[in-house]
N, CA, C and O atoms as a GROMACS GRO file, in nm:
protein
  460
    1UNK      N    1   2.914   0.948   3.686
    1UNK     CA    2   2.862   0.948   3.551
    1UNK      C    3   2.737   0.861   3.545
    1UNK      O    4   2.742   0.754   3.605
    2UNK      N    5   2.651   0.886   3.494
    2UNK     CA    6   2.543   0.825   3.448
    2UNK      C    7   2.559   0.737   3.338
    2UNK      O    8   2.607   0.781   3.233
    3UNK      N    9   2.527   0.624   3.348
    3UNK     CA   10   2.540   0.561   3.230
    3UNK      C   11   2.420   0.442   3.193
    3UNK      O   12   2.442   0.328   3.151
    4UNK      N   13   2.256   0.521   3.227
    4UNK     CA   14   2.143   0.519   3.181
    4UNK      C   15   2.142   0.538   3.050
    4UNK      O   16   2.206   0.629   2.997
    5UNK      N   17   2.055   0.438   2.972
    5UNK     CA   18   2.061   0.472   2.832
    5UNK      C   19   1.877   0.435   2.830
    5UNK      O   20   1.837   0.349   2.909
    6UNK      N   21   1.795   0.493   2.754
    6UNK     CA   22   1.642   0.489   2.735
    6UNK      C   23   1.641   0.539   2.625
    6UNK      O   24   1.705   0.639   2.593
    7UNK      N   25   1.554   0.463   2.540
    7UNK     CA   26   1.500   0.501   2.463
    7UNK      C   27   1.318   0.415   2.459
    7UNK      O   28   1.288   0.310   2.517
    8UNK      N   29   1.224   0.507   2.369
    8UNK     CA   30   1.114   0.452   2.407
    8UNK      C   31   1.042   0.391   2.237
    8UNK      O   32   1.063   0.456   2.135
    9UNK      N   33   0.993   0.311   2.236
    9UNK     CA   34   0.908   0.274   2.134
    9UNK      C   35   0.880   0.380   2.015
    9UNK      O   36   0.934   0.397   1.906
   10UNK      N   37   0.754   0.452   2.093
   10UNK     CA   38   0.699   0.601   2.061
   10UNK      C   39   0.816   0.698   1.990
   10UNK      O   40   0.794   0.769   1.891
   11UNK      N   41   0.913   0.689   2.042
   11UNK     CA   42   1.007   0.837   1.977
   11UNK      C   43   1.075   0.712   1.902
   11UNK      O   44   1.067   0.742   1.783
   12UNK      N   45   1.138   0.588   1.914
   12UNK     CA   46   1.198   0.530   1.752
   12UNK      C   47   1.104   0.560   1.623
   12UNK      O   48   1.124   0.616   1.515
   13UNK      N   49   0.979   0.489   1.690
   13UNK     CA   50   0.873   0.478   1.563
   13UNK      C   51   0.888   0.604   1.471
   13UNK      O   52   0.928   0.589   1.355
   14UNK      N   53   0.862   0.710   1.514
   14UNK     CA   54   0.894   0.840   1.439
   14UNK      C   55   1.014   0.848   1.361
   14UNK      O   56   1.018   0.943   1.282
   15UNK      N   57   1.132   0.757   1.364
   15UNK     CA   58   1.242   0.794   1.313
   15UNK      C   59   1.197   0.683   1.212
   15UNK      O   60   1.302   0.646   1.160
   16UNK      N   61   1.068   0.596   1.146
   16UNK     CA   62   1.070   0.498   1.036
   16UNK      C   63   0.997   0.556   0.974
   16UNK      O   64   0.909   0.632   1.013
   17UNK      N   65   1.033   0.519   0.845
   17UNK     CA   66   1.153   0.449   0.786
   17UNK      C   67   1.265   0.525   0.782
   17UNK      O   68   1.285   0.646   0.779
   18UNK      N   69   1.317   0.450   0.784
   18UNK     CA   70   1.508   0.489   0.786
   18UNK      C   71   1.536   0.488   0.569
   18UNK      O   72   1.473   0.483   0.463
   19UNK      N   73   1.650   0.495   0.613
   19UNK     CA   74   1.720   0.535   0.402
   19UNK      C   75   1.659   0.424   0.332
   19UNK      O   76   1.636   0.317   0.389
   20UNK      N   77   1.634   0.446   0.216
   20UNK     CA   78   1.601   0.329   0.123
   20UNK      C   79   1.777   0.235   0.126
   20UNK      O   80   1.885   0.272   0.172
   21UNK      N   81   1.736   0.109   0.057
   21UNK     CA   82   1.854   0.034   0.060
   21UNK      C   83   1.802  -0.097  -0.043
   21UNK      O   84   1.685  -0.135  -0.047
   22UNK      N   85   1.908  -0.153  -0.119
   22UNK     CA   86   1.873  -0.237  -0.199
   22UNK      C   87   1.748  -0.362  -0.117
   22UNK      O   88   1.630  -0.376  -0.147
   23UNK      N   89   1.813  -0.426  -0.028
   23UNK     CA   90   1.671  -0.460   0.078
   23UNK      C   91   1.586  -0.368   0.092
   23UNK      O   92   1.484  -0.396   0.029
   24UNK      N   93   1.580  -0.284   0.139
   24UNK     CA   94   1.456  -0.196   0.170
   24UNK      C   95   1.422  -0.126   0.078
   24UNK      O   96   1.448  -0.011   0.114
   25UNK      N   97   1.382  -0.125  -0.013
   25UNK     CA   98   1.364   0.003  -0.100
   25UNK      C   99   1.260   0.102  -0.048
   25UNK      O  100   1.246   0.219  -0.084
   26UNK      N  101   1.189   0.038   0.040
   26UNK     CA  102   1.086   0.191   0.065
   26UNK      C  103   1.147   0.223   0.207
   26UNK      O  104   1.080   0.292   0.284
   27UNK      N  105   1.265   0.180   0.242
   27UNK     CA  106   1.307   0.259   0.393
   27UNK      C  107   1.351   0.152   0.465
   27UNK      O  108   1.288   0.046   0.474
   28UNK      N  109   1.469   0.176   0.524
   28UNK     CA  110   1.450   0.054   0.612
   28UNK      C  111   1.365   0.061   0.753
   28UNK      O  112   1.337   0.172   0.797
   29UNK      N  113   1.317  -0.085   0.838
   29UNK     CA  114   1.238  -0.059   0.883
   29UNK      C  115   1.275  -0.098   0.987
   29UNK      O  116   1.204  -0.179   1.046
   30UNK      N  117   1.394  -0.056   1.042
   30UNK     CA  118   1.445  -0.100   1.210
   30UNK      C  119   1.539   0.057   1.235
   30UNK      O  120   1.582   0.132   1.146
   31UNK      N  121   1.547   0.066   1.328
   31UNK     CA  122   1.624   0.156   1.421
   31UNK      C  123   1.709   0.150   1.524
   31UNK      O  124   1.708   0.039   1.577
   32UNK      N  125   1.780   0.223   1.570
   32UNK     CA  126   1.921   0.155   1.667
   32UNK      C  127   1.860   0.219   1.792
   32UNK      O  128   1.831   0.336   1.764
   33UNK      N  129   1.833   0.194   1.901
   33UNK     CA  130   1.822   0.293   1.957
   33UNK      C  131   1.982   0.354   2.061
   33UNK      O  132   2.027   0.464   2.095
   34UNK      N  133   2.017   0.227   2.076
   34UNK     CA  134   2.179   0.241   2.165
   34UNK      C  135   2.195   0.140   2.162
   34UNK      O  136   2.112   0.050   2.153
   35UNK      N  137   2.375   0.132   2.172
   35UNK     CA  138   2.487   0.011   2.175
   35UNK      C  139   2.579   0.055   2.311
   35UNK      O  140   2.566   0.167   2.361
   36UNK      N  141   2.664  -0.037   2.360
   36UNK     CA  142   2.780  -0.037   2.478
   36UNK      C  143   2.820  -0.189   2.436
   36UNK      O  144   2.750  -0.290   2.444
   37UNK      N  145   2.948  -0.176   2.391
   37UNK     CA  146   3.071  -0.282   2.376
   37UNK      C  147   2.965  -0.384   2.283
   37UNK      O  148   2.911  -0.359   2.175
   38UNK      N  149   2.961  -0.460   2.335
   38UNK     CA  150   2.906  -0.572   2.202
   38UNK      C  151   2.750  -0.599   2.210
   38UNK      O  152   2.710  -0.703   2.158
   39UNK      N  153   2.669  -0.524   2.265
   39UNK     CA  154   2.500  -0.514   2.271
   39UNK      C  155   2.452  -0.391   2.225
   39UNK      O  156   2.498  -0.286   2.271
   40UNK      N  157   2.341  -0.391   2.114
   40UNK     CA  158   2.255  -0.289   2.080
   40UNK      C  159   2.146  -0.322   2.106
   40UNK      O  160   2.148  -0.441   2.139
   41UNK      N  161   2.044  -0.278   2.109
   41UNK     CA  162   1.936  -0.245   2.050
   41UNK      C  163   1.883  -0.182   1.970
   41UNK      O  164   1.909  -0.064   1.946
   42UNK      N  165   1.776  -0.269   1.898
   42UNK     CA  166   1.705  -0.173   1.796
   42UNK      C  167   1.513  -0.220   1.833
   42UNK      O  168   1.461  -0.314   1.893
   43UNK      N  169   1.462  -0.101   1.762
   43UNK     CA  170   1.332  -0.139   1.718
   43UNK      C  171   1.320  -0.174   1.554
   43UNK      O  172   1.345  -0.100   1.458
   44UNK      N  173   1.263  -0.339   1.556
   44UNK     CA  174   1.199  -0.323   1.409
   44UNK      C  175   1.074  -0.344   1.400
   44UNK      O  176   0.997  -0.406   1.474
   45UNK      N  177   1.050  -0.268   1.268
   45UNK     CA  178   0.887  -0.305   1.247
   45UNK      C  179   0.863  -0.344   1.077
   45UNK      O  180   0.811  -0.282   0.985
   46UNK      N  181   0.906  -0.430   1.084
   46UNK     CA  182   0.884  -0.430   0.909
   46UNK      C  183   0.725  -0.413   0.842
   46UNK      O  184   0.625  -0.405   0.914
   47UNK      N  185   0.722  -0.411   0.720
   47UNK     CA  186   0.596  -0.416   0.674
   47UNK      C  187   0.529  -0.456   0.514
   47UNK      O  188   0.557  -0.414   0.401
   48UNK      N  189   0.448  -0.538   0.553
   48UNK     CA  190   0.436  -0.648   0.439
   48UNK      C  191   0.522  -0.811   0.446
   48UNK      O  192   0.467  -0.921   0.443
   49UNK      N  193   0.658  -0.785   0.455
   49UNK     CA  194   0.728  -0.924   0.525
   49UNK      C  195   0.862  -0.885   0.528
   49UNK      O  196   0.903  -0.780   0.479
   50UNK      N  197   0.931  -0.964   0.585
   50UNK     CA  198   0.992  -0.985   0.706
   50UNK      C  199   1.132  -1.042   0.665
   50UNK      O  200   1.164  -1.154   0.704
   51UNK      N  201   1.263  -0.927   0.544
   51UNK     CA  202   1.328  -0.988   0.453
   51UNK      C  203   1.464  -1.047   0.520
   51UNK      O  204   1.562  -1.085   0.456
   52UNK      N  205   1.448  -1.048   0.678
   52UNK     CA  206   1.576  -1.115   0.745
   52UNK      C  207   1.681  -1.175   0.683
   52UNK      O  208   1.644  -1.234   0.582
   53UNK      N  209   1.828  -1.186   0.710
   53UNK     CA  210   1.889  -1.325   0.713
   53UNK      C  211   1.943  -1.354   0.847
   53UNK      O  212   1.947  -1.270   0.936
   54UNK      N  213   1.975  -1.449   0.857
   54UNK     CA  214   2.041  -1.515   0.979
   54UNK      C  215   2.157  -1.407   1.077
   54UNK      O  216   2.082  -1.312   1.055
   55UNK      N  217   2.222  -1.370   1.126
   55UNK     CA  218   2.240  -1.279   1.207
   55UNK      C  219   2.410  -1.317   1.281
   55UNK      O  220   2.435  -1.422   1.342
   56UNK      N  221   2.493  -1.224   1.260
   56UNK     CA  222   2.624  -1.291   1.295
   56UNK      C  223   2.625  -1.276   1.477
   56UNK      O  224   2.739  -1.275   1.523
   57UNK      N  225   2.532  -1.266   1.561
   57UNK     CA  226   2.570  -1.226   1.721
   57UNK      C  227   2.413  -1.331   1.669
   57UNK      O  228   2.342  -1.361   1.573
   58UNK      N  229   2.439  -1.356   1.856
   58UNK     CA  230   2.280  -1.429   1.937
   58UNK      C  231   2.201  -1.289   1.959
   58UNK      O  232   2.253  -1.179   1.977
   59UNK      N  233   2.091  -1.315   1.955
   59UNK     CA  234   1.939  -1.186   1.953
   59UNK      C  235   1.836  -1.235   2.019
   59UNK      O  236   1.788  -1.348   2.011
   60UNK      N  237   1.802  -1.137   2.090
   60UNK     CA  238   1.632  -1.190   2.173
   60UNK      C  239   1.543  -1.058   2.099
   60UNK      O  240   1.577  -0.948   2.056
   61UNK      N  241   1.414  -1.132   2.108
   61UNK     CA  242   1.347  -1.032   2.020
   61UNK      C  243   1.235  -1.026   2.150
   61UNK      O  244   1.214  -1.134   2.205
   62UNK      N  245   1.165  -0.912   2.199
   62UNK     CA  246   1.078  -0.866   2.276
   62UNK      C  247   0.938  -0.836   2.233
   62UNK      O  248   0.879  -0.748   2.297
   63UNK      N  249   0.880  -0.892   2.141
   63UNK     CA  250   0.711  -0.807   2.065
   63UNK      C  251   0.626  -0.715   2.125
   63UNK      O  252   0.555  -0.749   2.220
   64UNK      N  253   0.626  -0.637   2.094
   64UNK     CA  254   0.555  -0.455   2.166
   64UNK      C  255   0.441  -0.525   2.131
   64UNK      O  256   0.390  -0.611   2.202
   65UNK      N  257   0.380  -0.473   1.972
   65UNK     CA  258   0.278  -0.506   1.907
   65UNK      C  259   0.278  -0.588   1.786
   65UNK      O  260   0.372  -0.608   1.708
   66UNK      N  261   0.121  -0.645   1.781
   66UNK     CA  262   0.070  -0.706   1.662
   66UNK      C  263   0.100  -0.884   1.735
   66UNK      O  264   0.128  -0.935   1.843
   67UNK      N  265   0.074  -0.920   1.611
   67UNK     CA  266   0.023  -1.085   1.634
   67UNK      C  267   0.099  -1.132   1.503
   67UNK      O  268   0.136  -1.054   1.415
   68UNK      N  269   0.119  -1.271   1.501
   68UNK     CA  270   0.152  -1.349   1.356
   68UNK      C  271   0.236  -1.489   1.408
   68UNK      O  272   0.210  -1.560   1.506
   69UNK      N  273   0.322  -1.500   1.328
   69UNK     CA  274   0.412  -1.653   1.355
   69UNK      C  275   0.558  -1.603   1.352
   69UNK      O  276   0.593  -1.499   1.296
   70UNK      N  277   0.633  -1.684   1.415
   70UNK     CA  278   0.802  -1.671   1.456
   70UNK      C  279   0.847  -1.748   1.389
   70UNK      O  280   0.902  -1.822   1.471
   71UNK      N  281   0.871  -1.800   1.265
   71UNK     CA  282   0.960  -1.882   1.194
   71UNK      C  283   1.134  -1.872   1.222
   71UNK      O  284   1.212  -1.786   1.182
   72UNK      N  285   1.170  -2.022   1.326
   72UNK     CA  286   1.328  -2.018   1.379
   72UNK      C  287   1.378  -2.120   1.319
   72UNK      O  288   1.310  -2.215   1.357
   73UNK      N  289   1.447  -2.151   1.257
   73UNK     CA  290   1.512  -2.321   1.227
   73UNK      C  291   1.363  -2.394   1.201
   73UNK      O  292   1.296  -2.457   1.283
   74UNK      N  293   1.339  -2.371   1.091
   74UNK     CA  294   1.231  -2.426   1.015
   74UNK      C  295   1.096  -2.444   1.109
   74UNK      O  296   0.998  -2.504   1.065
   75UNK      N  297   1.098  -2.388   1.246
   75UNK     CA  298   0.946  -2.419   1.334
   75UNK      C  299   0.860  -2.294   1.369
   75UNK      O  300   0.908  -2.188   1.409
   76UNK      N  301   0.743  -2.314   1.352
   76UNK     CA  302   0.686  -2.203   1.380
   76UNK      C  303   0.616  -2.218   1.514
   76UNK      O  304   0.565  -2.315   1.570
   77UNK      N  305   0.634  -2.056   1.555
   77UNK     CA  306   0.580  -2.049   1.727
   77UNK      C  307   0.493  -1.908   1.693
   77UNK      O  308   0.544  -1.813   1.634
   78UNK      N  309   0.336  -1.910   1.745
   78UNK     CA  310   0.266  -1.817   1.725
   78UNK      C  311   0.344  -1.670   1.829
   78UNK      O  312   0.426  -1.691   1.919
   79UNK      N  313   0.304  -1.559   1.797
   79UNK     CA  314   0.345  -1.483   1.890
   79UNK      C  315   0.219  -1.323   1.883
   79UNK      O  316   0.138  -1.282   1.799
   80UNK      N  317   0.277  -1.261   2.060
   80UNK     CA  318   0.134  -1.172   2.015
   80UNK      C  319   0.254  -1.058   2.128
   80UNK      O  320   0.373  -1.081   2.150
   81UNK      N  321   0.193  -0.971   2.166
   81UNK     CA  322   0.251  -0.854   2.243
   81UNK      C  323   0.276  -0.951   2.390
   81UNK      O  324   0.200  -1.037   2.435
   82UNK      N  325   0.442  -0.894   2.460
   82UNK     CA  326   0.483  -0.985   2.520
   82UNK      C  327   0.539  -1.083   2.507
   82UNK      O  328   0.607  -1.121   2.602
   83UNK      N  329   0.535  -1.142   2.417
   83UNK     CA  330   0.624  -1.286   2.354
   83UNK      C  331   0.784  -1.273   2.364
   83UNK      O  332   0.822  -1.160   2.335
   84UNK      N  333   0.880  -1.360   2.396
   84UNK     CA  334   1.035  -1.316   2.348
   84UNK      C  335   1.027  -1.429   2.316
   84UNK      O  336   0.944  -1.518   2.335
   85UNK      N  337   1.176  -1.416   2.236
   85UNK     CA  338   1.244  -1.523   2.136
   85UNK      C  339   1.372  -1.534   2.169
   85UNK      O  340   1.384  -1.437   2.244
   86UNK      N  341   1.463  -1.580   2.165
   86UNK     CA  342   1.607  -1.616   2.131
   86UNK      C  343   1.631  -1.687   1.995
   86UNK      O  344   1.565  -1.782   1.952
   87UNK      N  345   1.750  -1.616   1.926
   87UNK     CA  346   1.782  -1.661   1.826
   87UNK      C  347   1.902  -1.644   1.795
   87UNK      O  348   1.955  -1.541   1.755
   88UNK      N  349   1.981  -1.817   1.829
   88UNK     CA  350   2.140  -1.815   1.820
   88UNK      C  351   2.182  -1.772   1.737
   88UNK      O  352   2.088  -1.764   1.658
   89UNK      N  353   2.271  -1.730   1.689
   89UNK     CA  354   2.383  -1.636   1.598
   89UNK      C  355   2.411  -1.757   1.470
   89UNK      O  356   2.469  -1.862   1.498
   90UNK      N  357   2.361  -1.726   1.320
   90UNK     CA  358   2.379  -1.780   1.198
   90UNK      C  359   2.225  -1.859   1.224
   90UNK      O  360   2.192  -1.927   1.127
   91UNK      N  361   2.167  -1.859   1.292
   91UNK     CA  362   2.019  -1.984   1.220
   91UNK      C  363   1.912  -1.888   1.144
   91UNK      O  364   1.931  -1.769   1.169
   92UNK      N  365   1.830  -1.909   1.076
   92UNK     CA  366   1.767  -1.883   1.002
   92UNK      C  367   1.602  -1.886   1.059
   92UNK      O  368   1.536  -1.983   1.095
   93UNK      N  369   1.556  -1.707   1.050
   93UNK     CA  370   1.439  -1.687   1.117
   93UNK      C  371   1.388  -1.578   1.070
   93UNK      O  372   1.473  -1.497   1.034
   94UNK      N  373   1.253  -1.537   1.053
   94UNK     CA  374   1.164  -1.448   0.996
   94UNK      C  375   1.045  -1.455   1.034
   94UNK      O  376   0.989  -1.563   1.050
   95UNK      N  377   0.982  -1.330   1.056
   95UNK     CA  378   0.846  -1.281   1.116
   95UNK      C  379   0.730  -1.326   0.994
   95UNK      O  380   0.761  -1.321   0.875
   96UNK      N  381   0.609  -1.366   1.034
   96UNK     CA  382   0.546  -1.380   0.946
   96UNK      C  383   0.397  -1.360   0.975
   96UNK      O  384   0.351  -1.361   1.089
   97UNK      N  385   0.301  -1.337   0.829
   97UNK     CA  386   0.156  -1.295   0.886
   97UNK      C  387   0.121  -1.213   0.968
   97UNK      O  388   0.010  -1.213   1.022
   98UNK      N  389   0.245  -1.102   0.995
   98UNK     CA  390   0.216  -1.022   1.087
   98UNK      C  391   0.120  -0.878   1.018
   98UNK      O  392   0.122  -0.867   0.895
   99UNK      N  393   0.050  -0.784   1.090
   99UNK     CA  394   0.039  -0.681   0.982
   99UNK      C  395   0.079  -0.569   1.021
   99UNK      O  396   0.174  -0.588   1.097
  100UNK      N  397   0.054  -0.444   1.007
  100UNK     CA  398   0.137  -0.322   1.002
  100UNK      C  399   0.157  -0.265   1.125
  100UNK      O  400   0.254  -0.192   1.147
  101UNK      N  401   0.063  -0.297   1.218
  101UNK     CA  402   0.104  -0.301   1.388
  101UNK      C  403   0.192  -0.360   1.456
  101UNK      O  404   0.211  -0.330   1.574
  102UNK      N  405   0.259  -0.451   1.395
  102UNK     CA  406   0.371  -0.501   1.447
  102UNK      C  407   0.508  -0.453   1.475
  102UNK      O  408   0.591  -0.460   1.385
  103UNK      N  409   0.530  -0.419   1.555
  103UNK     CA  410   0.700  -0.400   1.622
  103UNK      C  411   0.751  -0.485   1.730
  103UNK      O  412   0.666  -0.525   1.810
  104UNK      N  413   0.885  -0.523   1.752
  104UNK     CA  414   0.927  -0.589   1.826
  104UNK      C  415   1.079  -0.526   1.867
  104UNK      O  416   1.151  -0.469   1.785
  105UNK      N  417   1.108  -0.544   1.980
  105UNK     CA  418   1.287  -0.521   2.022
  105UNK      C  419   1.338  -0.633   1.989
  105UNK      O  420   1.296  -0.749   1.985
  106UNK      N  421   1.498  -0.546   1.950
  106UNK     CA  422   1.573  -0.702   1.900
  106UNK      C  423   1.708  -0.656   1.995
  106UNK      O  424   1.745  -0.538   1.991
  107UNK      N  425   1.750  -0.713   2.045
  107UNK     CA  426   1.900  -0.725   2.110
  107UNK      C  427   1.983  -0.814   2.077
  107UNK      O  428   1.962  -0.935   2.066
  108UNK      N  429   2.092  -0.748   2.059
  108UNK     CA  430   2.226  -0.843   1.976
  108UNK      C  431   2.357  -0.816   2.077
  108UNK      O  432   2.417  -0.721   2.125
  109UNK      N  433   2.361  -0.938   2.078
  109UNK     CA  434   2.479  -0.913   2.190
  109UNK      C  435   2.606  -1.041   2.165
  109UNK      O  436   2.580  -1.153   2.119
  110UNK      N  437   2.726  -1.001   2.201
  110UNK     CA  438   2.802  -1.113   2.240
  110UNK      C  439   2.953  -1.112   2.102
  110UNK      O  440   2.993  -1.008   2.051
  111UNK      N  441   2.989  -1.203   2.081
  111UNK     CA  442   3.093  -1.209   1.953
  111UNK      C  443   3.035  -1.285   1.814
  111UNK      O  444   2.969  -1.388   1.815
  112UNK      N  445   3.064  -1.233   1.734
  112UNK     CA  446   3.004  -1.295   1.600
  112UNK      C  447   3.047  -1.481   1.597
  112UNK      O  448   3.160  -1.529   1.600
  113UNK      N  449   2.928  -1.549   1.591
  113UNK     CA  450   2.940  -1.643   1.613
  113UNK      C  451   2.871  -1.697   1.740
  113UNK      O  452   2.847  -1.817   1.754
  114UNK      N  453   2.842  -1.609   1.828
  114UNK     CA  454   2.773  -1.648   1.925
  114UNK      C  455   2.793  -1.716   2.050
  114UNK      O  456   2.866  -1.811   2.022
  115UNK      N  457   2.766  -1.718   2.178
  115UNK     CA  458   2.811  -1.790   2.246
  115UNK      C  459   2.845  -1.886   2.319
  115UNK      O  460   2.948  -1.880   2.385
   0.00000   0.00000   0.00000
């Protein structure tokens, strides 16, 4: 059995925006691309800002495109294409100054609460 999973940037992007939602009202702006046991991935790309909350699993975020600031536990770290992040499970973090070129991978992995 094969148990390759791919997905590419290019073919998520096409699937945004996703359903409106009291957060999102014009769509939401992330996508799944695949999960196995307690890790997904998604692509997000928000636009205009960045309405996060804190996150019940640990997440690394990967930046495709665009430029702006990483706000994690109150510090900011500039970021541009190439950049990753880690961000333990419950702290408080949001993208910022970014503009409409921006997407990043987010991976969530592990047990709520983190590890």
């Amino acid at each position: 059995m094969d148990a390759t999973l791919k997905a590419t940037a290019e073919e998520l992007l096409r699937r945004l925006p996703g359903p409106p939602s009291a957060r999102w009202p014009q769509g939401e702006r992330f996508v799944r691309a695949f999960a196995h046991g307690t890790m997904s991935v998604e692509l997000y790309a928000p636009r205009g800002h960045d309405p996060q909350a804190p996150h019940e699993q640990d997440e690394l975020y990967f930046v495709v495109c665009g430029r702006g600031e990483f706000v994690v536990a109150g510090t900011r770290h500039a970021f541009a294409p190439g950049s990753a992040f880690f961000v333990p499970a419950g702290v408080a973090h949001r993208f910022e100054g970014f503009g409409d070129d921006f997407v990043t991978w987010v991976v969530f992995w592990g047990p709520a609460g983190g590890e």
